[in-house]
N, CA, C and O atoms as a MOPAC input file, in Angstrom:
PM7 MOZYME 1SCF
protein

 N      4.10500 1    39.53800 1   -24.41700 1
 C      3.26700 1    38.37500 1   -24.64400 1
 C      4.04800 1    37.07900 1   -24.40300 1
 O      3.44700 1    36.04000 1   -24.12800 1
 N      5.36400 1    37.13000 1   -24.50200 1
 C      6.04400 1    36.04600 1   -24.48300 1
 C      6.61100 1    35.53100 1   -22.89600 1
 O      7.25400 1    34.52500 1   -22.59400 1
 N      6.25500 1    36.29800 1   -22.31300 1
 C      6.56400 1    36.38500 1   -20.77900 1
 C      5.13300 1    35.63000 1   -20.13800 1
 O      4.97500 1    34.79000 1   -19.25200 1
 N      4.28000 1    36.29300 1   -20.95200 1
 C      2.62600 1    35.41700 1   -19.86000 1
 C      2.63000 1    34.23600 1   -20.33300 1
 O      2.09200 1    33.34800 1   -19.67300 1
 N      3.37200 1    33.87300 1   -21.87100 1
 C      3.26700 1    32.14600 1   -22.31100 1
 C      3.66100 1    31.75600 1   -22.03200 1
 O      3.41000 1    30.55500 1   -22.12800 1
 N      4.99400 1    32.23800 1   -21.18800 1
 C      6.26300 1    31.34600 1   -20.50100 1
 C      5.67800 1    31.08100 1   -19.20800 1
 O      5.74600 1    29.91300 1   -18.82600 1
 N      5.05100 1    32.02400 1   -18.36600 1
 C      4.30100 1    31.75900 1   -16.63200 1
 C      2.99800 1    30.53700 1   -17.23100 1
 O      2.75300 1    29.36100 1   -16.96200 1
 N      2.47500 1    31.43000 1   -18.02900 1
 C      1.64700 1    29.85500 1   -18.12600 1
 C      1.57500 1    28.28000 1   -18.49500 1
 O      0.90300 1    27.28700 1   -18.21700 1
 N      2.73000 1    28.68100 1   -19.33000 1
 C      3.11800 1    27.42800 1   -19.11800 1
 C      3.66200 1    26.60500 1   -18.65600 1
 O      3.49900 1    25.41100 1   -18.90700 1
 N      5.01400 1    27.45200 1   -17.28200 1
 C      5.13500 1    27.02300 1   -15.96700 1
 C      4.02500 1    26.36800 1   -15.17400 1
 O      3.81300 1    25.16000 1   -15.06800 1
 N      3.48200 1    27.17700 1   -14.73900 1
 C      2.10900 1    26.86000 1   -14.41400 1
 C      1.30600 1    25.87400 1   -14.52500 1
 O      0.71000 1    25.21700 1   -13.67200 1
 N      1.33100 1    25.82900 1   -15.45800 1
 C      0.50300 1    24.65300 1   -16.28600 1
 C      1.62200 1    22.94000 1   -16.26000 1
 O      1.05100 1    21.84900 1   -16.25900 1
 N      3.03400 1    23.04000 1   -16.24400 1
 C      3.63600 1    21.96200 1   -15.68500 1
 C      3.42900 1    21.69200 1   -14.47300 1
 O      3.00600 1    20.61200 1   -14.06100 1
 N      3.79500 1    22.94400 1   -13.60500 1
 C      3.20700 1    22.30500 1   -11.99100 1
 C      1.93700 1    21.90500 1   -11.91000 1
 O      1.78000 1    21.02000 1   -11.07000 1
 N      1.21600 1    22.15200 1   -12.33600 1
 C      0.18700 1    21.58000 1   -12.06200 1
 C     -0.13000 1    20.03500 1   -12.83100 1
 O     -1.03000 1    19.32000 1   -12.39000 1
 N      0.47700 1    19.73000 1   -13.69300 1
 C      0.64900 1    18.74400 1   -14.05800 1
 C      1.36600 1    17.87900 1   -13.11100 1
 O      0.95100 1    16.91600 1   -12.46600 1
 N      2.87400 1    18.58000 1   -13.17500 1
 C      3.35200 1    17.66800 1   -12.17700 1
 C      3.14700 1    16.63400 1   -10.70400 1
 O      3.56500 1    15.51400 1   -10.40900 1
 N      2.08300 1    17.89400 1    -9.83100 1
 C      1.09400 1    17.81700 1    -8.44900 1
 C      0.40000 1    16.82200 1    -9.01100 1
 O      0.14500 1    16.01300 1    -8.11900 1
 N     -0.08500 1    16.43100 1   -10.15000 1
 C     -1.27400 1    15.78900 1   -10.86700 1
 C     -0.47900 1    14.15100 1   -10.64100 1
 O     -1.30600 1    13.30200 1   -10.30800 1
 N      0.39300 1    13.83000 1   -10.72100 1
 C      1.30400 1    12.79400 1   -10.84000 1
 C      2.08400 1    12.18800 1    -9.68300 1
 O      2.86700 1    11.25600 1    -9.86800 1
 N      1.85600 1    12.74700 1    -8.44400 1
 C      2.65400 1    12.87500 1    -7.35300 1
 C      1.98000 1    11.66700 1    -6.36100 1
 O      0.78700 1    11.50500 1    -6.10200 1
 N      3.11200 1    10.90100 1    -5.90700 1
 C      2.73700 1    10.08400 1    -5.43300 1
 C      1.85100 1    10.08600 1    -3.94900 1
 O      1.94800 1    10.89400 1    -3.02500 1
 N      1.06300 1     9.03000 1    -4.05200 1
 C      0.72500 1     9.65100 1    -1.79600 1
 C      1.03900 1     8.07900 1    -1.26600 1
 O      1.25100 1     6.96300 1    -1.73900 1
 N      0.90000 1     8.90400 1     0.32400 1
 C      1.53700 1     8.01100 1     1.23900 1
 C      0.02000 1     7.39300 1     1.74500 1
 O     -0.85800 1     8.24600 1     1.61100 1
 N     -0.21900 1     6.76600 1     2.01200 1
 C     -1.56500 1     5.77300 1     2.29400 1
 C     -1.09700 1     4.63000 1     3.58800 1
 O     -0.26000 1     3.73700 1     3.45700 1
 N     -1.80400 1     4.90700 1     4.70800 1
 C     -1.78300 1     4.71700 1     6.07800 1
 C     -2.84900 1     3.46700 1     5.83600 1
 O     -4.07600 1     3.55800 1     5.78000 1
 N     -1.97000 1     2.18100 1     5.69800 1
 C     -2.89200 1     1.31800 1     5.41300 1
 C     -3.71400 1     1.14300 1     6.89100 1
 O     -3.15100 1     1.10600 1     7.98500 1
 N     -4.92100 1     1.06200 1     6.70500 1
 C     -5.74600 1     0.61800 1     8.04600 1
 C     -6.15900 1     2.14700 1     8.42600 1
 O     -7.00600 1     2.35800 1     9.29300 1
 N     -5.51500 1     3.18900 1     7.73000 1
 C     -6.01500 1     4.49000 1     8.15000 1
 C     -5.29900 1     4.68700 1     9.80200 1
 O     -4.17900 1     4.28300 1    10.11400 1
 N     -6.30400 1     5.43500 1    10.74900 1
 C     -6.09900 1     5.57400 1    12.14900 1
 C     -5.53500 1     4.40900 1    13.03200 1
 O     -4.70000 1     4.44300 1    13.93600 1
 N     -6.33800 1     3.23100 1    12.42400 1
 C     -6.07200 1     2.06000 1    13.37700 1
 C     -4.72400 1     1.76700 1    13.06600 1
 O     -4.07300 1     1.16000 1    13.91700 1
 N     -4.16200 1     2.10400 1    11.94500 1
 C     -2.79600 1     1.11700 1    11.61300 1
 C     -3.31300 1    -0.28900 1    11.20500 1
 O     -4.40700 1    -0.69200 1    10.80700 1
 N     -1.86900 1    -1.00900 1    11.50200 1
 C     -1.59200 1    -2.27000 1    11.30100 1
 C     -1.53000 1    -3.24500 1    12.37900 1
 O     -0.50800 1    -3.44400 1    13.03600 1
 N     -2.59300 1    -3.82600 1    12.54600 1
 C     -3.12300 1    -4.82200 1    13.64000 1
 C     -3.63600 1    -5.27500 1    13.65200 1
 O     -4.04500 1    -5.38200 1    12.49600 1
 N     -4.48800 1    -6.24400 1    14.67200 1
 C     -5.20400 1    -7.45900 1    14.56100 1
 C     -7.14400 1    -6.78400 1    14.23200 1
 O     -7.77000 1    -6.32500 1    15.18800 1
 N     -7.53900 1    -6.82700 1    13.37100 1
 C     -8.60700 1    -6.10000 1    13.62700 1
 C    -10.42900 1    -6.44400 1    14.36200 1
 O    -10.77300 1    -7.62200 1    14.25900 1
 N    -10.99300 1    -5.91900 1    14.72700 1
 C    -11.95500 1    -6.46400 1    15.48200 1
 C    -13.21200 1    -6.92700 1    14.43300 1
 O    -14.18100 1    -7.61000 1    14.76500 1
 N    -12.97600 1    -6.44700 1    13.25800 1
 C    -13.94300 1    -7.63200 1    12.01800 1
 C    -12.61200 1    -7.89600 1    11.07700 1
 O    -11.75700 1    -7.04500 1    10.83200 1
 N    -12.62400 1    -9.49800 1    10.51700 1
 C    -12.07500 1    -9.90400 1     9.67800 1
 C    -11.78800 1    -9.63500 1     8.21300 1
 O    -11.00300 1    -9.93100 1     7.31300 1
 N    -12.99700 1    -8.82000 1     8.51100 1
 C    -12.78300 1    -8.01800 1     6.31100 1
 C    -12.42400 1    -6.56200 1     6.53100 1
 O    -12.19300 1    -5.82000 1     5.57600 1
 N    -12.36900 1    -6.07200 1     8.04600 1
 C    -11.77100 1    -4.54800 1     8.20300 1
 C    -10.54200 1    -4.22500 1     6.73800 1
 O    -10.65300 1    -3.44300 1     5.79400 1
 N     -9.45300 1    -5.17700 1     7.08200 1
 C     -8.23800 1    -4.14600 1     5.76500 1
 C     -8.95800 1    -4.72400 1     4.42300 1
 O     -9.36600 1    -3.66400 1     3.94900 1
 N     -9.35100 1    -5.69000 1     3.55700 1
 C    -10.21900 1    -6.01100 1     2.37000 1
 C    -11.24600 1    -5.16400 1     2.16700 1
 O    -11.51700 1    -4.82200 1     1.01600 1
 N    -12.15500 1    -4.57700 1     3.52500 1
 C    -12.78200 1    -3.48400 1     3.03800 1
 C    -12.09100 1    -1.77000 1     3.09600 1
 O    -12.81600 1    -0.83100 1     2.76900 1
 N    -10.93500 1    -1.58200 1     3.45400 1
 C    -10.32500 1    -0.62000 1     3.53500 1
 C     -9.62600 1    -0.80100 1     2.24200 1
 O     -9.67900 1     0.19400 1     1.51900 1
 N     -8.89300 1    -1.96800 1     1.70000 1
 C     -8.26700 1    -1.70800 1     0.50500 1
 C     -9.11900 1    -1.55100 1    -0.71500 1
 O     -8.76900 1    -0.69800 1    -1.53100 1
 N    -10.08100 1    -2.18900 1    -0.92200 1
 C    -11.45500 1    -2.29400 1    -1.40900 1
 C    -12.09700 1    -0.53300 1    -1.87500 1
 O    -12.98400 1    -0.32700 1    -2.70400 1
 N    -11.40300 1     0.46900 1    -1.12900 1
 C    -11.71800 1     1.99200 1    -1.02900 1
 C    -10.82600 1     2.68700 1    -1.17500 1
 O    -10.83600 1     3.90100 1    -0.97000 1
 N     -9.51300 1     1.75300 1    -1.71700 1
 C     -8.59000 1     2.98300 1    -1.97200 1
 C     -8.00600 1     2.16800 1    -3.71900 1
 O     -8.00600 1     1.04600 1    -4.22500 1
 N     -7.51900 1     3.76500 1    -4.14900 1
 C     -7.19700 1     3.41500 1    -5.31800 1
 C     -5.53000 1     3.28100 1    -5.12400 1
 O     -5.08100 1     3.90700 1    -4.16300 1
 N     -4.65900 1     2.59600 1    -5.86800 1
 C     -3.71300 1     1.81000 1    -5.75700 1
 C     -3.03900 1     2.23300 1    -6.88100 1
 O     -3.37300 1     1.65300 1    -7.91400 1
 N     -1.78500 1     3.47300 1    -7.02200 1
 C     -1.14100 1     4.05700 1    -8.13800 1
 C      0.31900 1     3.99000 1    -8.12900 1
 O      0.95100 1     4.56200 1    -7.24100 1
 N      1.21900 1     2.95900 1    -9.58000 1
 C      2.81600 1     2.50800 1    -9.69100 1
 C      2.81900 1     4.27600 1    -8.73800 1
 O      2.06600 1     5.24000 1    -8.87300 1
 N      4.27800 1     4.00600 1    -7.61800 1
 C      4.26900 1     5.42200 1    -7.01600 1
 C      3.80400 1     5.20800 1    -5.82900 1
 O      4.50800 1     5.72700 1    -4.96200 1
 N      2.79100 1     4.58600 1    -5.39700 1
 C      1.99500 1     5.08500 1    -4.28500 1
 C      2.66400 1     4.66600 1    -3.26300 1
 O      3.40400 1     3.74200 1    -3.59900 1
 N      2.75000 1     4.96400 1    -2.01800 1
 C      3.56600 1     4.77100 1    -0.63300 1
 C      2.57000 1     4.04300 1     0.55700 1
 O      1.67900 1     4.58700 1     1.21000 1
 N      2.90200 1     3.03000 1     0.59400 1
 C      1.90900 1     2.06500 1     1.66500 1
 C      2.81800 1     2.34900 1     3.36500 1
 O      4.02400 1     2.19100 1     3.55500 1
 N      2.05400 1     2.67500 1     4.11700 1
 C      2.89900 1     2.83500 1     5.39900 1
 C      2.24100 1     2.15300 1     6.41100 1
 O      1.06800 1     2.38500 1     6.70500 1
 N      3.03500 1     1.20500 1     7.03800 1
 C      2.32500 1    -0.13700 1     7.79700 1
 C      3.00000 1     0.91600 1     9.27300 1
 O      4.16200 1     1.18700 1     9.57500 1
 N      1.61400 1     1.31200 1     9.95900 1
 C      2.18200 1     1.52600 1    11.11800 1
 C      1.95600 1     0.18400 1    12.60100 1
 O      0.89500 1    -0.12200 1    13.14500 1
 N      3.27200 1    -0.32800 1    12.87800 1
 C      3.07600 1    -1.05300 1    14.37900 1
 C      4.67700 1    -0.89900 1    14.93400 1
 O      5.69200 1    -0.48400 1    14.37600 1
 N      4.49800 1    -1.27100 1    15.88700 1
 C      5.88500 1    -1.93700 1    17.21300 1
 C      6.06200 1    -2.72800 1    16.14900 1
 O      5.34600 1    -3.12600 1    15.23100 1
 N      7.54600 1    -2.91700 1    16.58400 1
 C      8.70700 1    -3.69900 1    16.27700 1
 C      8.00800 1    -4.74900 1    17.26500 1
 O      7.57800 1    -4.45800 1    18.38100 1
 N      7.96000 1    -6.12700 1    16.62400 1
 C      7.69500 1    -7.21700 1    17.91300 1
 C      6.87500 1    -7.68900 1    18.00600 1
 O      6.85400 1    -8.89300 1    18.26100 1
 N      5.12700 1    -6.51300 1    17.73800 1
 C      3.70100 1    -6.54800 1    18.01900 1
 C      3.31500 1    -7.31500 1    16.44100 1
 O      2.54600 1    -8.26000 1    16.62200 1
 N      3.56500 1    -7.17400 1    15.43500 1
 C      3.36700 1    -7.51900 1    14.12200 1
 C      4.07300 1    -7.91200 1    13.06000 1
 O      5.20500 1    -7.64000 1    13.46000 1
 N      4.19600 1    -8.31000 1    12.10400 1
 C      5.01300 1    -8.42600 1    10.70300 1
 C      4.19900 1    -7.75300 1     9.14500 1
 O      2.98200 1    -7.80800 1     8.96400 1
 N      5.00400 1    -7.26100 1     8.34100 1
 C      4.47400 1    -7.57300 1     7.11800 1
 C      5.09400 1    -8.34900 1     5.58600 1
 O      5.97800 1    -8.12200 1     4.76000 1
 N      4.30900 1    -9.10100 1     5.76200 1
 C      4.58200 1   -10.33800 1     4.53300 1
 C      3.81500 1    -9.88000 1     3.19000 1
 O      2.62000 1    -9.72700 1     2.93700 1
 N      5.19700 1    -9.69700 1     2.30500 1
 C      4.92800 1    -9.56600 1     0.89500 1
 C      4.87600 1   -10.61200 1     0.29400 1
 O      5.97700 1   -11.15600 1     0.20000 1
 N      3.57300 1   -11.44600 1    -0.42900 1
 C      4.14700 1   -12.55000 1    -0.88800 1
 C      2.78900 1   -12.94100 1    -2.05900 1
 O      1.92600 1   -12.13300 1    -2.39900 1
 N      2.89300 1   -14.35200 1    -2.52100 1
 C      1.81600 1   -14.60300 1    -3.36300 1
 C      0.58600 1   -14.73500 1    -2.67400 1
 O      0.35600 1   -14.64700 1    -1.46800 1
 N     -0.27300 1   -14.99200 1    -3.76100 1
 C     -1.67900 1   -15.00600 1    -3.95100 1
 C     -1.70000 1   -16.61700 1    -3.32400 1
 O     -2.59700 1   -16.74200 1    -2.49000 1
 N     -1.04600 1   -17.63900 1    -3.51000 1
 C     -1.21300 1   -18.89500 1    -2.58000 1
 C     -0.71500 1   -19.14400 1    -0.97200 1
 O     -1.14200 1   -20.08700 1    -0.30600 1
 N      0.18700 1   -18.22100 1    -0.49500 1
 C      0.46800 1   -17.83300 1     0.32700 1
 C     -0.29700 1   -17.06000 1     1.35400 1
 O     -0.37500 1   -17.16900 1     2.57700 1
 N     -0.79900 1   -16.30600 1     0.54900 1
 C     -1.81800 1   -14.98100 1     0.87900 1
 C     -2.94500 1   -16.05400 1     1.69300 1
 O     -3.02900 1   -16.40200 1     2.87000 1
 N     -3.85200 1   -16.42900 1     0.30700 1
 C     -4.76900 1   -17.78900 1     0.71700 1
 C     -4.97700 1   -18.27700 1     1.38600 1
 O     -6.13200 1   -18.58600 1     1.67600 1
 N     -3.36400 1   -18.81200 1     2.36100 1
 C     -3.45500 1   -19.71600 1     2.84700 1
 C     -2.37500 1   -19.21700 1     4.52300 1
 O     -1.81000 1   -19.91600 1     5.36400 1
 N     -2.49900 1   -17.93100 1     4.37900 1
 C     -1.90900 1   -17.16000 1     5.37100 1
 C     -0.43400 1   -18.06900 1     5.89900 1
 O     -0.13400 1   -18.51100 1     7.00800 1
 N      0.17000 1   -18.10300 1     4.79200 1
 C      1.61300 1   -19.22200 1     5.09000 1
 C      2.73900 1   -18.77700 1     3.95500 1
 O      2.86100 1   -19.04700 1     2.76000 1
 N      3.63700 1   -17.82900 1     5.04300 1
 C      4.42000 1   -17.39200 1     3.64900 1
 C      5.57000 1   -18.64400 1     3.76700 1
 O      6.63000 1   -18.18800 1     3.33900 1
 N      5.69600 1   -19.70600 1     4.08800 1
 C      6.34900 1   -20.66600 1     3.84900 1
 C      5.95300 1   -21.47000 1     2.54900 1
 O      6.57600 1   -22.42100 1     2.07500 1
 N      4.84600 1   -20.92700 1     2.08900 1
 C      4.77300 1   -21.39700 1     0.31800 1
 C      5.18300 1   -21.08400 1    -0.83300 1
 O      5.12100 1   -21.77800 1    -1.84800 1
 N      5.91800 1   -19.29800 1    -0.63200 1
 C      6.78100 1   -19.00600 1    -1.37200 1
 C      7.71400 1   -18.28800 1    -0.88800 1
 O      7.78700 1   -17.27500 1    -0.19200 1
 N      8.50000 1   -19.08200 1    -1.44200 1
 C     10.32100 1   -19.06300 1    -1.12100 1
 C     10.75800 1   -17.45500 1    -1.48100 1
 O     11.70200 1   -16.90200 1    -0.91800 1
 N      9.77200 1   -16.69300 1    -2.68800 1
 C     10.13100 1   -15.11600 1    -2.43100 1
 C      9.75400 1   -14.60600 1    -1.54500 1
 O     10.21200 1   -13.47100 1    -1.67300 1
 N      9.20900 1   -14.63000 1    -0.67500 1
 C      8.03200 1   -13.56400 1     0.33400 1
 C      9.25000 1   -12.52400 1     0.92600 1
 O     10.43000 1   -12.56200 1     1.27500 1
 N      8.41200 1   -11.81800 1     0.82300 1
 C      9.79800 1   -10.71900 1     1.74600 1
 C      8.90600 1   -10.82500 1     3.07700 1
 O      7.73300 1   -11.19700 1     3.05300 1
 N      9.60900 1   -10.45000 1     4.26000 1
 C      8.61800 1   -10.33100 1     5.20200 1
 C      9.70100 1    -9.30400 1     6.24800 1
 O     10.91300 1    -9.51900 1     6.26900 1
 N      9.17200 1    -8.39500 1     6.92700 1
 C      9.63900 1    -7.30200 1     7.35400 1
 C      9.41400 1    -7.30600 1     8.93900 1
 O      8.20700 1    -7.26100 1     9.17500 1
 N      9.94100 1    -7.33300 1     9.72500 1
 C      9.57800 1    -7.84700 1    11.22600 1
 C      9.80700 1    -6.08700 1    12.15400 1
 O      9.55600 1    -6.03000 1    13.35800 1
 N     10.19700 1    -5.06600 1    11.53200 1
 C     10.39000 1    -4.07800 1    11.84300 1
 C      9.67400 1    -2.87400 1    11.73000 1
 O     10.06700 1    -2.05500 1    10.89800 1
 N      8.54200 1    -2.58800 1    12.52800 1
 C      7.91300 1    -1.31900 1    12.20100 1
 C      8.31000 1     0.30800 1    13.31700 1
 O      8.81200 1     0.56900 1    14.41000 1
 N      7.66000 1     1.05000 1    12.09200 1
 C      6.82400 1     1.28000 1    11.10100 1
 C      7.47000 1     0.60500 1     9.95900 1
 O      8.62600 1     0.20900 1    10.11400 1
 N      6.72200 1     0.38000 1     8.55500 1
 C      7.27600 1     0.10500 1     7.67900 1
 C      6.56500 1     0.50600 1     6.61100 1
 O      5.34500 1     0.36200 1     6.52800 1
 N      7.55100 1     1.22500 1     5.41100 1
 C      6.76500 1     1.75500 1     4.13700 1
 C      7.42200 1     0.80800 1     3.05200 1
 O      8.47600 1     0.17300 1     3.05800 1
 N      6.43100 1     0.94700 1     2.13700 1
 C      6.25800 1     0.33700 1     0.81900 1
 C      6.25100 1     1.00900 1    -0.20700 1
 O      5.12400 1     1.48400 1    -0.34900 1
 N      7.10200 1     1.38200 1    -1.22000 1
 C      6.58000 1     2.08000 1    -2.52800 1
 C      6.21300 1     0.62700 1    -3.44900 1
 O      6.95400 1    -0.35500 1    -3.49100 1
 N      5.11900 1     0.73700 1    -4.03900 1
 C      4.44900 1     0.54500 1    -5.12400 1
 C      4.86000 1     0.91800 1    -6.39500 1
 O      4.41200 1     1.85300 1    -7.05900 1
 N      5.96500 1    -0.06400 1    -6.77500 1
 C      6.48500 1     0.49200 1    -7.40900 1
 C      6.58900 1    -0.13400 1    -9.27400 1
 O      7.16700 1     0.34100 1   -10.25200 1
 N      5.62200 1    -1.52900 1    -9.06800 1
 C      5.13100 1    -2.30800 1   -10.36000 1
 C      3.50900 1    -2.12800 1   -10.65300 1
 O      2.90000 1    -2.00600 1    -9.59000 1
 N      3.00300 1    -2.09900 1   -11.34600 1
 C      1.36900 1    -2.49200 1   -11.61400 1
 C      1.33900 1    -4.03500 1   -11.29600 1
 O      2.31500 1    -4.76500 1   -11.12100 1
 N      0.14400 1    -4.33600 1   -11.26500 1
 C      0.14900 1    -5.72400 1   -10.79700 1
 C     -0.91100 1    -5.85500 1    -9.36500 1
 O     -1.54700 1    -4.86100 1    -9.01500 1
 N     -1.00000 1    -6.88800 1    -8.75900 1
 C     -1.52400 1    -7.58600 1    -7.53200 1
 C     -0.32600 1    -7.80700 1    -6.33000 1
 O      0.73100 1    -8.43900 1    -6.32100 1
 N     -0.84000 1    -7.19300 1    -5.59900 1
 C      0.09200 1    -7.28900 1    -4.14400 1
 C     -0.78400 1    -7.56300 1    -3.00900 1
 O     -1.83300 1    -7.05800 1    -2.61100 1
 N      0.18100 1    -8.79400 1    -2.49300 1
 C     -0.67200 1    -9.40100 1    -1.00800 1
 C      0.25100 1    -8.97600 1     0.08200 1
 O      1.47300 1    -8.83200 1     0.04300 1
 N     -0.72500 1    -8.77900 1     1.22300 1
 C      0.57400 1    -8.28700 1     2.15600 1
 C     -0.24900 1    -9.30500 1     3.66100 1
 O     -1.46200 1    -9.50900 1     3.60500 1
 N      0.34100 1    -9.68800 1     4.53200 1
 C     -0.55200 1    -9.80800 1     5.33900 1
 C      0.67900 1   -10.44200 1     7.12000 1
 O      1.81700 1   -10.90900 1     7.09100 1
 N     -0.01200 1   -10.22600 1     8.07600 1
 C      1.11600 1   -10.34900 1     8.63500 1
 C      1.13400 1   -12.32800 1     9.29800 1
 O      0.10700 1   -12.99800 1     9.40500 1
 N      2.87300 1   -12.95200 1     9.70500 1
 C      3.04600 1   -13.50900 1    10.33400 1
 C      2.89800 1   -14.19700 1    11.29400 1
 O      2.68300 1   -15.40200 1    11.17300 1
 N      2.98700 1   -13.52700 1    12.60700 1
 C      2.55800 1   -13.66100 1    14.04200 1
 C      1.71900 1   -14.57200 1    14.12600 1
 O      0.82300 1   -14.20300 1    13.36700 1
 N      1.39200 1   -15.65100 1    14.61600 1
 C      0.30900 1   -16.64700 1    15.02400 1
 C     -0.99400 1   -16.87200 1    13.84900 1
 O     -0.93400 1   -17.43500 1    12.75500 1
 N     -2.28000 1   -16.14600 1    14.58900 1
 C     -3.50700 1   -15.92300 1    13.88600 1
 C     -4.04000 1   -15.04500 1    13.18400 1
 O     -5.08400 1   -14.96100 1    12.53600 1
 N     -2.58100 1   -13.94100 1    13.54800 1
 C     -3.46000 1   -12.51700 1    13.06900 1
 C     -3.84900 1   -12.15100 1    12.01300 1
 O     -4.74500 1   -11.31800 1    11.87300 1
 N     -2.85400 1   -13.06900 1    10.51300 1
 C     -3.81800 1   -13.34800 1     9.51600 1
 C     -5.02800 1   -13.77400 1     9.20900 1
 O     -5.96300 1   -13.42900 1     8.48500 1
 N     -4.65000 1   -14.97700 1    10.26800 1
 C     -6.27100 1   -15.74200 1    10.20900 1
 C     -7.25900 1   -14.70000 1    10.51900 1
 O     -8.29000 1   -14.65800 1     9.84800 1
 N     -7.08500 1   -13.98200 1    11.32300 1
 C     -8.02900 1   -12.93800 1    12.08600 1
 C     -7.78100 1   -11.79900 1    11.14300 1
 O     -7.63700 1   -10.82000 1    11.87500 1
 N     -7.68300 1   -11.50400 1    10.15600 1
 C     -7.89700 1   -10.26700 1     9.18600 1
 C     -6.85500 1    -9.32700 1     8.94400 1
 O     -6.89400 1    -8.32200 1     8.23400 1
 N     -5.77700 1    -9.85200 1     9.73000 1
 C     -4.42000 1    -9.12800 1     9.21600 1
 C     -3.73400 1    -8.98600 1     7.83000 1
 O     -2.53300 1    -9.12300 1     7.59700 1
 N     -4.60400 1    -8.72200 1     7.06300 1
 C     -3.98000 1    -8.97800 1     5.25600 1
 C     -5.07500 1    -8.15200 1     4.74700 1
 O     -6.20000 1    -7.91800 1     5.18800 1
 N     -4.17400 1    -7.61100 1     3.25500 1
 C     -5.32500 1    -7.25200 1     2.44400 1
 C     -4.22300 1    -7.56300 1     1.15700 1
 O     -3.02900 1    -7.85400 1     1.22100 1
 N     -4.96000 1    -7.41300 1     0.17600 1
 C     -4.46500 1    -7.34800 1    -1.18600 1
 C     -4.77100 1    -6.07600 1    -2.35600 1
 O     -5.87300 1    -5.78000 1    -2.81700 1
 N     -3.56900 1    -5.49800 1    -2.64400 1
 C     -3.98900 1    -4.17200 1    -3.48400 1
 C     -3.76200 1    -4.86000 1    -4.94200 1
 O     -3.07000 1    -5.80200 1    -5.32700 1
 N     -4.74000 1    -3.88100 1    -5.63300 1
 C     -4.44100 1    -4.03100 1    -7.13200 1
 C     -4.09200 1    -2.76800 1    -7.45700 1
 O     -4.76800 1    -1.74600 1    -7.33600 1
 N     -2.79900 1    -2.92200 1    -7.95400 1
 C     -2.15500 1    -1.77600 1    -8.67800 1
 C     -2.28600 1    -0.89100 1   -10.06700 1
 O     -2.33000 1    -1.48000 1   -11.14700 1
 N     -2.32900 1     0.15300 1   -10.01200 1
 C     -2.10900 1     0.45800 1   -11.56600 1
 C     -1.60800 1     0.84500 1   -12.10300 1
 O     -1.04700 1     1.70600 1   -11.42500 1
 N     -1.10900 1     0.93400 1   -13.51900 1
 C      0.16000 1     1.84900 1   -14.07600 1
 C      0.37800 1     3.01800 1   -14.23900 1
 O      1.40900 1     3.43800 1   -14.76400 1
 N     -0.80700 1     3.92800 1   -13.70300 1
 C     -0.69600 1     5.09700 1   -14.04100 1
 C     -0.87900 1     6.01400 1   -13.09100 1
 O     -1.99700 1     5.96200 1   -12.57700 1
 N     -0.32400 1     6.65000 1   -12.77400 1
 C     -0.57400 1     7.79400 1   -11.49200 1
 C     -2.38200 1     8.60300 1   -11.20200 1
 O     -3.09300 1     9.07100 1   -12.09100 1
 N     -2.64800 1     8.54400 1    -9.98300 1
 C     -3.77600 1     8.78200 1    -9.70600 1
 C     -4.07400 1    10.61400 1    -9.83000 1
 O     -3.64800 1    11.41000 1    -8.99300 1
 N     -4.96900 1    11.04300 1   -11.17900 1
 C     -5.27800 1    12.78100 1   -10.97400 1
 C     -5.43200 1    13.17400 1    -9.62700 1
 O     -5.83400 1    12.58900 1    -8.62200 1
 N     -4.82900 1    14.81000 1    -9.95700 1
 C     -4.68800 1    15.29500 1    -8.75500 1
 C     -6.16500 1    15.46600 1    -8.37500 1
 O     -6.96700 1    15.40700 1    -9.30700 1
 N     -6.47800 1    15.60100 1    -7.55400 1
 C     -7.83900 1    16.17200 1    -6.24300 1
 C     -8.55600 1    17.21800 1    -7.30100 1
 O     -9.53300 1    17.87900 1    -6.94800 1

């Protein structure tokens, strides 16, 4: 008897564990990370995904073709990461992100207009890992 309480309750951690496991999330999905042909394309893509401390954001483009700018909510706004002096901004793709605070994250890219033109979205994060499937 003490042998099936011990498998089950193996068992019963992995499956917990799987329950807690972070995923990798292809922002933009298929299209990637680019200029998109409607302006609320990534706002309505982030808008559909849930956002878990853990989760792995993966900006796929060329090195050259795009940027991604981590930065504030006035920045974001105003598609100008020259408003805050933290912005990280990453000029090298592919590029991944762990999610690694709860909170609000703006991301959006550099390059000319392509913000202006719908290159950004903003996730809201949460503190707790998303149940498994």
């Amino acid at each position: 008897m003490a042998k099936t309480s011990m498998v089950v309750m193996i068992v019963a951690m992995m499956m917990l564990i799987s329950g807690i496991a972070a995923k990798n999330l292809t922002v933009g999905d298929e299209m990637g990370w680019k200029v998109p042909s409607s302006d609320d394309f990534y706002t309505t893509w982030a808008a559909n995904q849930t956002f878990v401390v853990g989760d792995i954001l993966v900006f796929n483009f060329d090195t050259g073709a795009h940027t991604v700018a981590i930065t504030s909510r006035d920045a974001y706004d105003d598609c100008d990461k020259d408003i805050d002096a933290d912005a990280i901004e990453v000029e090298e793709g592919p590029y991944e992100r762990t999610l690694d605070s709860a909170g609000q994250f703006y991301f959006f890219c550099t390059i000319g207009f392509h913000c202006a033109n719908g290159l950004k979205f903003s996730a809201n994060v949460t503190g707790t890992p998303a149940p498994a499937p």
